[in-house]
N, C-alpha and C positions, 0 to 999 in steps of 0.2 A: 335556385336563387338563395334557399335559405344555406346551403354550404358555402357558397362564396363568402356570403356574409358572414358568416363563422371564422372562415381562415381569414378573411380581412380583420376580423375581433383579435382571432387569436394573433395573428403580425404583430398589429399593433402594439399589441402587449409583451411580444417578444423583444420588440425594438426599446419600451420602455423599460424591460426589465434586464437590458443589458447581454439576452440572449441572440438575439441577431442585428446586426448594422442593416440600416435599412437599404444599401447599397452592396449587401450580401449576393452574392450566384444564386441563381433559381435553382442549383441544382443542392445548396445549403438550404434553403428558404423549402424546399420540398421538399427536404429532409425530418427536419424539426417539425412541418406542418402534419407529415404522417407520423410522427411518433405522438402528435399530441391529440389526432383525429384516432389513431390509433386507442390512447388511450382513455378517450370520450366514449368512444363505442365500448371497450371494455367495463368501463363502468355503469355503463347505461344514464352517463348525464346529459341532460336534455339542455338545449339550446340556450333557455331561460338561467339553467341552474351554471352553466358556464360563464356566462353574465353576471349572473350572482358575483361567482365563486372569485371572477378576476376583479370584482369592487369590492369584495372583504380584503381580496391581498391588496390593492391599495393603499386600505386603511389598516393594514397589517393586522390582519383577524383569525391569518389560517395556521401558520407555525408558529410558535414558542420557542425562541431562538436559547432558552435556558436548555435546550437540548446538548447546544454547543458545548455545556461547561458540566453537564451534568453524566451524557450520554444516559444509555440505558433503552429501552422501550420506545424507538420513534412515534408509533399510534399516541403514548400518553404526552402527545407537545404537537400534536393536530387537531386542530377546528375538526369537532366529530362529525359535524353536517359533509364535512369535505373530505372526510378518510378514504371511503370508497374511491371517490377519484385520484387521489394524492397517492396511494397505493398501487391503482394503475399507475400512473404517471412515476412511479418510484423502478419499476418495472423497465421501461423504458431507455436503450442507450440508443443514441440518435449521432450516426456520423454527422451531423450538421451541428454539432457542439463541442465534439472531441476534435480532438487534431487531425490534421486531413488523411494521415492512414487508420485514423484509430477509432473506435465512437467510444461516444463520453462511460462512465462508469454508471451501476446501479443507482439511484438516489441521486444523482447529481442535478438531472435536470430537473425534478419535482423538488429542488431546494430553490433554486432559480428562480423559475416559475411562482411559486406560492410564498416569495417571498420580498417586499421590495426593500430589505436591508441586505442581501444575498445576493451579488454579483458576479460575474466572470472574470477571474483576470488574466494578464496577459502571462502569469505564470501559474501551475495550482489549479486544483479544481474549483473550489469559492473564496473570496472574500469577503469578511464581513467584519464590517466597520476597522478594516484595514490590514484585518488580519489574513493570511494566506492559511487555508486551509485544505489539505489533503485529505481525501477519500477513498477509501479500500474498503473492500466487499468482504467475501470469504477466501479469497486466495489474496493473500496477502504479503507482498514480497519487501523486504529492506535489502538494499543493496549499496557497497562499500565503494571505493573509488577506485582499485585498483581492476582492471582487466581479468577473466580469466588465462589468458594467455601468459600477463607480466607475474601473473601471483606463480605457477606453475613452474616457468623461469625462476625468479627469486626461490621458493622452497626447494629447487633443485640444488640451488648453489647450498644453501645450508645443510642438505643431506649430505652431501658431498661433503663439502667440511668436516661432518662430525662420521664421517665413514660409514654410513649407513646406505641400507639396500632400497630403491625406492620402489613403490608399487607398481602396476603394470594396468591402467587404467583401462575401464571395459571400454568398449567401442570402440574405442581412440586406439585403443593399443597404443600407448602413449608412458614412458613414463612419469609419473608424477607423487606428490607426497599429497597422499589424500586421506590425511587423518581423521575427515568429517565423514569419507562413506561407513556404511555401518561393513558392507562386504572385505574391509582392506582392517577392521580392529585386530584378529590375528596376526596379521601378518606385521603390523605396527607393534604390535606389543611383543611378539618375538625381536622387532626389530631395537626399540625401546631398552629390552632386558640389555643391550649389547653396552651399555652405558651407566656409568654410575651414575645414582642420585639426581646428584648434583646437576650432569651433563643431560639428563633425561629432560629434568625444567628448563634447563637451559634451553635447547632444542625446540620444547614446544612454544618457549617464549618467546623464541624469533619468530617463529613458526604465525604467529598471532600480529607480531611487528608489521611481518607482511601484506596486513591485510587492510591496516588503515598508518602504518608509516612510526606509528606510538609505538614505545617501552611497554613493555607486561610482564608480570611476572603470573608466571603458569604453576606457582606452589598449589597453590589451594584444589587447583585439579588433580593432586597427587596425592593418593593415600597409602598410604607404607611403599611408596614408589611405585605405583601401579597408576597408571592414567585412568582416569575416567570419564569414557567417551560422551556416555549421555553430559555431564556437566560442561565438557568440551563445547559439545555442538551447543548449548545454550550461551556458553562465554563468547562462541563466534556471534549469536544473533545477537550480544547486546555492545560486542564494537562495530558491529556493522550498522546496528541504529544509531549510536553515540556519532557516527560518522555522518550520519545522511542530518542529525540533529546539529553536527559541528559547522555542518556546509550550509544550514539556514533555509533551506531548500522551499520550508512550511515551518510556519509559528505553533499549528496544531497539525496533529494526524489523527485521523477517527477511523478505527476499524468497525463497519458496519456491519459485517457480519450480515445475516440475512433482515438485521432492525428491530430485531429484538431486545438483543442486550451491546449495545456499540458500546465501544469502549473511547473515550478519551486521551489521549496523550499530546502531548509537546514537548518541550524540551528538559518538562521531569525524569530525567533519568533512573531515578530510587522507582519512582512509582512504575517504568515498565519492568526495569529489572524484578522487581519485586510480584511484576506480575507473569513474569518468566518463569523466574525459580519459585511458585507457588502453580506453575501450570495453568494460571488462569488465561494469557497467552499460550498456544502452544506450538512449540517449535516443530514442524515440516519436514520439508525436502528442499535439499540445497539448490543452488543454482550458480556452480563455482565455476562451470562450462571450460575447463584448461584449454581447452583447444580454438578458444572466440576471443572478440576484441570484445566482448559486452562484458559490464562489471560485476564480478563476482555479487551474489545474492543469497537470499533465504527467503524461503515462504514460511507463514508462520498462519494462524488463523486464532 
């Protein structure tokens, strides 16, 4: 008796906190119910302290929404009476919250949950107080507008043009100009030398065109005429965020990381560049996939 009344508590609460319509599938509504019994058990909170814990979030007593503006250390912007649970609950991805092939992300639904300024919207992972706000863990991908397929296209035609030999992509056996793997930098920079100066930046400057449709000039990657792949691939991950920040997608992005140190950003552009080329972000493995309709990307963490 005492678990039904539990999941009727927790429903209830779900429905007011904008986590399930109360005209949701049972097989939604039994989704969310075992990720949040789930994480009751893992915490060891007792029936009583669930009660508790969902009349502080009422009265908004459990998050410190200055987390949003500050990031840093999730634990230090939790009601400490509630961390043990909040923590399970941050553990938590619950296909009854994410989109129907996908379940929700780390921390999404212990924001929801323990929070009644923290909504779901119909795009984004939260809302709050109007803002659209995106969530990313430790694999953390920004991704551009253009296809793998059309970019691979495109950079062919411009090798072509400037008479250059294009690479020979692994798997794919594919040709392609893949200036961003680290396996093809010989064979680019042989290819590179076959060009003056000039036509070297030129080259890579289209080369970048391609990827969100803009002008660039590729000097500054250049030094005594030698490319510089490591700078390269970081110039890629900040027109590829400049893009996903052009498209509006999210007013903030919070990389969570494991919630120790999240980082802040939105449509500051200085401030992730600067946390690029300082390595405090640190740029990954691509995801330029030439041979797919999905849009070229990068993981960064």
């Amino acid at each position: 008796m005492k678990r039904i009344e539990l999941e009727n508590i927790l429903l209830e609460h779900c429905y007011e906190m904008s986590i399930l319509r109360p005209d949701a599938n049972q097989k939604k509504k039994d989704s969310i119910l075992d990720s949040l019994m789930g994480a009751i058990i893992r915490s060891d909170t007792s029936f009583d302290d669930v009660v508790l814990c969902i009349n502080d979030v009422k009265d908004d007593r459990v998050i410190n929404l200055d987390f949003f503006k500050d990031g840093g250390n999730i634990d230090n912007y939790i009601n400490e009476k509630w961390l043990k649970f909040a923590k399970a609950l941050w553990r938590q991805r619950s296909v009854g919250l994410g989109t129907p092939n996908a379940a929700s992300g780390e921390g999404e639904l212990m924001f929801i949950f323990l929070s009644p300024k923290i909504i779901k919207p119909t795009r984004g992972d939260l809302s709050i107080n109007g803002e659209i706000v995106e969530l990313k863990g430790e694999d953390v991908r920004v991704s551009g507008r253009v296809s793998g397929r059309n970019f691979r296209t495109q950079t062919l035609t411009i090798c072509n043009e400037y008479g250059l030999t294009p690479n020979i992509a692994n798997r794919t056996n594919l040709e392609a100009v893949e200036l961003e793997k680290p396996q093809h930098e010989s064979h680019w920079t042989r290819q590179l030398n076959k060009l003056s100066t000039h036509d070297r930046i030129s080259f890579v400057s289209r080369f970048f065109k391609c990827i969100d449709g803009n002008n660039f000039d590729a000097s500054f990657l250049f030094q005594d005429g030698i490319l510089n792949f490591k700078e390269l691939k970081k110039a890629i991950v900040k027109v590829l965020y400049r893009s996903m920040v052009s498209d509006r997608s999210f007013d903030k992005f919070i990389i969570l990381g494991d919630g120790h140190n999240a980082k802040i950003l939105g449509n500051d552009l200085i401030k992730f560049n600067e946390y690029i080329d300082n390595d405090i972000i640190q740029v990954k493995s691509d995801y330029f996939r030439i041979n797919q309709d999905a849009n070229i990307g990068w993981y960064i963490s």
